[in-house]
C-alpha positions in Angstrom: 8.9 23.4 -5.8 10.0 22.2 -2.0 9.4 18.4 -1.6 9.0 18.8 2.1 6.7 14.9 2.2 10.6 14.0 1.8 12.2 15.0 4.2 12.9 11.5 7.5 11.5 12.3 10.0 9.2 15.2 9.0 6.9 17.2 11.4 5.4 13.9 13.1 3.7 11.8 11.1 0.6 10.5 12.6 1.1 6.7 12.6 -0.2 5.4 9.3 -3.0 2.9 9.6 -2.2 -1.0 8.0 -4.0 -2.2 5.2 -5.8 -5.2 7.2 -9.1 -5.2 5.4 -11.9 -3.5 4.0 -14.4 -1.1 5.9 -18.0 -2.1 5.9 -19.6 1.1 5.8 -17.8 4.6 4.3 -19.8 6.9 6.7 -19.2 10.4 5.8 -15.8 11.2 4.4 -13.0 13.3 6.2 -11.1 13.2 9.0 -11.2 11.6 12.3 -9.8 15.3 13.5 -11.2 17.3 10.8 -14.8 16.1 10.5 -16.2 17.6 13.7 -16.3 21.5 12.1 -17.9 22.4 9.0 -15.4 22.8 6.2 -15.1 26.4 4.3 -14.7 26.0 0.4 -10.6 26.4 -0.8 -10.1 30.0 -1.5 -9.3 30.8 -5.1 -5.5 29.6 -6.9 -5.0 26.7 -3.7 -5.3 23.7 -6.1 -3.4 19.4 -5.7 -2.6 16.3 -7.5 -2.2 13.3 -5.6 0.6 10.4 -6.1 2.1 7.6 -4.2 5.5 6.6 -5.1 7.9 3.2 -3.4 8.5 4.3 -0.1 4.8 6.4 0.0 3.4 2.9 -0.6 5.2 1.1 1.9 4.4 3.6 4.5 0.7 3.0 3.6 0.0 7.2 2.4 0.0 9.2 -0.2 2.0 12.5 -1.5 -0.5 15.7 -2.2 1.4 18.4 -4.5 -0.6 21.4 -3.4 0.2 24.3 -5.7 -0.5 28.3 -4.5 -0.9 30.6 -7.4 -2.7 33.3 -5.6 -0.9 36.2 -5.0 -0.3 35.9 -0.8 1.3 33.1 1.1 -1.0 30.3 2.8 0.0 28.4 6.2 -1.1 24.8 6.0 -1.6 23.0 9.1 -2.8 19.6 8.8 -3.6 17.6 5.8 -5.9 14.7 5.5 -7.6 12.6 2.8 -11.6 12.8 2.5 -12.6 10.3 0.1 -15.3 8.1 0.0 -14.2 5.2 -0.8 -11.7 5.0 2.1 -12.5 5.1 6.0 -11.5 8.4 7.6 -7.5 8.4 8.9 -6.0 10.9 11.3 -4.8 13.6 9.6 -0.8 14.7 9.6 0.1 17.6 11.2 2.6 20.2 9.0 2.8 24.1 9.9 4.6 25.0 7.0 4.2 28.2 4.9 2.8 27.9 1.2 4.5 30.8 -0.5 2.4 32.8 -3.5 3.2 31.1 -6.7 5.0 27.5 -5.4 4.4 24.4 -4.5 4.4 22.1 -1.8 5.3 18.0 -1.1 3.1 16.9 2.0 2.1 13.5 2.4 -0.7 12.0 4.9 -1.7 8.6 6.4 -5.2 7.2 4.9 -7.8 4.7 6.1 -9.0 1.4 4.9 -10.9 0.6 1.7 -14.7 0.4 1.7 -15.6 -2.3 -0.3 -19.0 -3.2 -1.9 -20.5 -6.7 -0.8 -19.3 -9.5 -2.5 -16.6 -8.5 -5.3 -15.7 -5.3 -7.2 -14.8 -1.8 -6.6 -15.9 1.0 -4.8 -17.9 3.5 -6.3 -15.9 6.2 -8.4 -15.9 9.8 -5.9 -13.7 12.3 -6.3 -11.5 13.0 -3.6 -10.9 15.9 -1.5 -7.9 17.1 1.1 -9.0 18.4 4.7 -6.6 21.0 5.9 -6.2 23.6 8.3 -5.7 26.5 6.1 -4.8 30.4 7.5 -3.6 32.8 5.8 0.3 34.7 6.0 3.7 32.4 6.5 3.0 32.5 10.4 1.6 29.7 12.6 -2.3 32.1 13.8 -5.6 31.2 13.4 -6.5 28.2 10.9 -9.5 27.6 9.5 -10.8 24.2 8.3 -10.7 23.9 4.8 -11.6 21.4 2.1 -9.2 21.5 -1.1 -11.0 19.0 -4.0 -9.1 17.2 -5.9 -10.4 17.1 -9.3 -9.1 14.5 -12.2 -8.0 12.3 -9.6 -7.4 8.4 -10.5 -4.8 7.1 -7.6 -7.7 7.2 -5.3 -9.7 4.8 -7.2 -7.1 3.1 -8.2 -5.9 2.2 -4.6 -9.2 1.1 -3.5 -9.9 -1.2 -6.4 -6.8 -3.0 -5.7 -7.9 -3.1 -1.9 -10.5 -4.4 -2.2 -9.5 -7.0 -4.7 -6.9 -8.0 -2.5 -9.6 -8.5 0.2 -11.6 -10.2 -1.5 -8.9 -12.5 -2.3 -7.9 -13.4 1.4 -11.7 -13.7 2.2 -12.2 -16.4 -0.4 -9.0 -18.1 0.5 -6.6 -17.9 3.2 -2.6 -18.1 2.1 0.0 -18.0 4.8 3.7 -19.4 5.2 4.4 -22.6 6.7 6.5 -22.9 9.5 9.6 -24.8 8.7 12.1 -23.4 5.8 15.0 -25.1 5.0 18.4 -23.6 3.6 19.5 -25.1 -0.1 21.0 -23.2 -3.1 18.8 -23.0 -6.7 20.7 -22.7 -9.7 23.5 -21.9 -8.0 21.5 -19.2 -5.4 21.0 -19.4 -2.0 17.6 -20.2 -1.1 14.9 -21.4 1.2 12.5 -23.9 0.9 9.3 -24.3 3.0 5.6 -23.6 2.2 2.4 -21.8 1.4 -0.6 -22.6 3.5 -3.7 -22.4 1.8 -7.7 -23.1 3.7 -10.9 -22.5 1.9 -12.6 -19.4 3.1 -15.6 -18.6 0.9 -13.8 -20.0 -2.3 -15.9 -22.3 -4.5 -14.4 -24.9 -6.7 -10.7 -25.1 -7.1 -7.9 -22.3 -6.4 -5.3 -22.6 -9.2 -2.0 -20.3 -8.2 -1.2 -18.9 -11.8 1.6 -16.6 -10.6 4.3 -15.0 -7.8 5.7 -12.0 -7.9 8.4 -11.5 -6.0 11.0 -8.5 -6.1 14.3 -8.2 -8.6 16.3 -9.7 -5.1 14.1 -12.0 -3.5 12.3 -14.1 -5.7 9.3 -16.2 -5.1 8.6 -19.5 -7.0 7.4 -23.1 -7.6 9.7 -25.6 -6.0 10.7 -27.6 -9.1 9.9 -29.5 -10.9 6.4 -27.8 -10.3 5.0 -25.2 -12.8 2.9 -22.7 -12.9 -0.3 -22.5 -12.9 -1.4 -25.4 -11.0 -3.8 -25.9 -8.7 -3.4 -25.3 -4.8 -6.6 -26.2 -3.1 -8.5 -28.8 -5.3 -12.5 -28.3 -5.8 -13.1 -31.4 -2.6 -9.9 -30.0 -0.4 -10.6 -27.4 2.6 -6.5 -27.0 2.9 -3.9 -27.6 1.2 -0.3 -27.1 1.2 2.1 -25.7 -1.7 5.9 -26.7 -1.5 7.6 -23.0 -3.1 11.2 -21.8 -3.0 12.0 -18.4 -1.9 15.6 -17.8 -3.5 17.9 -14.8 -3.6 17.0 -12.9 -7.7 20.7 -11.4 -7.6 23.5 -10.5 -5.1 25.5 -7.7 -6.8 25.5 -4.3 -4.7 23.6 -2.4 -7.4 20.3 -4.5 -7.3 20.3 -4.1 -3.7 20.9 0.1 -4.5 18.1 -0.3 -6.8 15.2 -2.5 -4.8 13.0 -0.2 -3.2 10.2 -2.5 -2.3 11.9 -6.1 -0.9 9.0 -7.3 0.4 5.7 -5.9 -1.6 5.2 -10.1 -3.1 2.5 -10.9 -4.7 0.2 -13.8 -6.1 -1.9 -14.4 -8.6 -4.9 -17.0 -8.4 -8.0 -18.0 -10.0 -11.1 -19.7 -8.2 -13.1 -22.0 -10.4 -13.2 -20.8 -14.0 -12.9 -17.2 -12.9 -11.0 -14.3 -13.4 -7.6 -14.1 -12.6 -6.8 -11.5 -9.5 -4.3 -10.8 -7.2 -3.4 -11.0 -3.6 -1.0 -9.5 -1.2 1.9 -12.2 -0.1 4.2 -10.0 2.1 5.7 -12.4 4.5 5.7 -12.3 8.3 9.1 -10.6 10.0 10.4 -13.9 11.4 10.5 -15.2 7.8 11.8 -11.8 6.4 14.7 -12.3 8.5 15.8 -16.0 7.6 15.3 -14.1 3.8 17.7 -11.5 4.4 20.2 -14.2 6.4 20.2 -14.8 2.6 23.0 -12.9 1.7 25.4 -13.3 3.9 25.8 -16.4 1.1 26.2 -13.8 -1.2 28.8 -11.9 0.9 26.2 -9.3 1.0 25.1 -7.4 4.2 21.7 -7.5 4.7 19.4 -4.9 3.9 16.1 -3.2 5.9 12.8 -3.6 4.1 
């Protein structure tokens, strides 16, 4: 097997699109490059399983394992996701040979969520690739081709967590406050500042019930505060949450071992409802006064 999706730098990359929010129509799947030609059916032993590991998810795209077990080579040109419950991405441009019998690593931007009015999921589709498919191990004629990808979950998965995360910021609105201010918790360097909370179409109250934060940076209640309690009452329209954003550990090997610094999460429920979660990744400037962190540590800062 060649993991070629891991290689920096590989074969340009299309610039993945950001998770901002959720579509409000799918349209027909495929590719914004793709879609224009009819699609021939994937020619017998061309088969793919989908996954997204750390870095795949912070690049916003997804890693297809495209197996050959017919007995000539295939050239794949570009790769794109076609799924329905996602709007259509650009697709990534490859040129690399598929021998007979082995495997291939290629990974591909993908669009937005389309979520269903009001809350929930997207409807269950199976998912397909778009590629440019020809035939040999040298760059010639290509022919549109769409690969499905049968007993896929990842898809769904992605897009049920989308689009609960979207329906999240839509009922209320949680940013950082301006001002954080340097102090040590426990012993650890930490900041001190803010969430920002305003009602959006949230009814009753928001209670926070949890943060996640990452093994080095962690996110929590300032103390003596505990969680759950309750950020926006049922009467309020804003509201403002004191938390502390404090350094997890400083030893070189949880640094070596955080692959995600930044991927925070939190954990709210609106009136007597269910619990669900929304995204929490803070804004550069803050990231920055975050990693200044360290240097308490005697750590040099990290990317991420």
């Amino acid at each position: 097997m060649r993991r070629a999706g891991r290689v920096a730098g590989a074969l340009g990359l299309l610039a993945a699109p950001v998770l901002a929010g959720c579509a409000g129509s799918s349209g027909p799947p495929g590719s914004p490059g793709l879609a224009a030609t009819s699609m021939r059916p994937a020619p017998a032993g061309l088969s793919a399983t989908l996954s997204q590991d750390r870095l795949d998810a912070d690049a916003h795209r997804i890693t297809a394992s495209i197996r050959n077990d017919s007995a000539h080579p295939m050239r794949i040109g570009q790769v794109a996701l076609a799924a329905a419950q996602f709007t259509p991405a650009a697709p990534t441009t490859w040129n690399m040979t598929l021998p007979a019998h082995d495997e291939l690593d290629l990974w591909f931007g993908y669009g937005n969520p389309v979520c269903p009015a009001g809350a929930g999921a997207p409807a269950p589709s199976m998912p397909a690739l778009d590629l440019t498919l020809g035939s040999g191990d040298t760059a010639g004629a290509a022919a549109p081709t769409r690969l499905p990808v049968t007993g896929d979950v990842l898809v769904g998965e992605l897009a049920a967590d989308g689009c609960a995360e979207h329906a999240v910021a839509v009922a209320v609105d949680i940013t950082y406050g301006p001002a954080w201010r340097r102090t040590r918790i426990d012993g650890l360097p930490a900041l001190v500042g803010e969430l920002q909370l305003t009602r959006g179409t949230a009814r009753g109250q928001v209670t926070v019930t949890d943060y996640q934060g990452s093994p080095v940076y962690q996110l929590l209640a300032l103390p003596p505060a505990r969680l759950p309690q309750v950020a926006l009452p049922a009467a309020a329209a804003t509201e403002r949450l004191p938390v502390v954003i404090r350094v997890g550990r400083c030893d070189s090997h949880g640094l070596t071992e955080a692959k995600r610094l930044f991927a925070w999460r939190v954990y709210v429920r609106i009136g007597a409802g269910p619990e669900q979660k929304g995204n929490l990744e803070p804004p550069d400037e803050l990231r920055a006064r975050v990693h200044a962190l360290l240097a308490d540590c005697g750590t040099r800062p990290v990317a991420g």
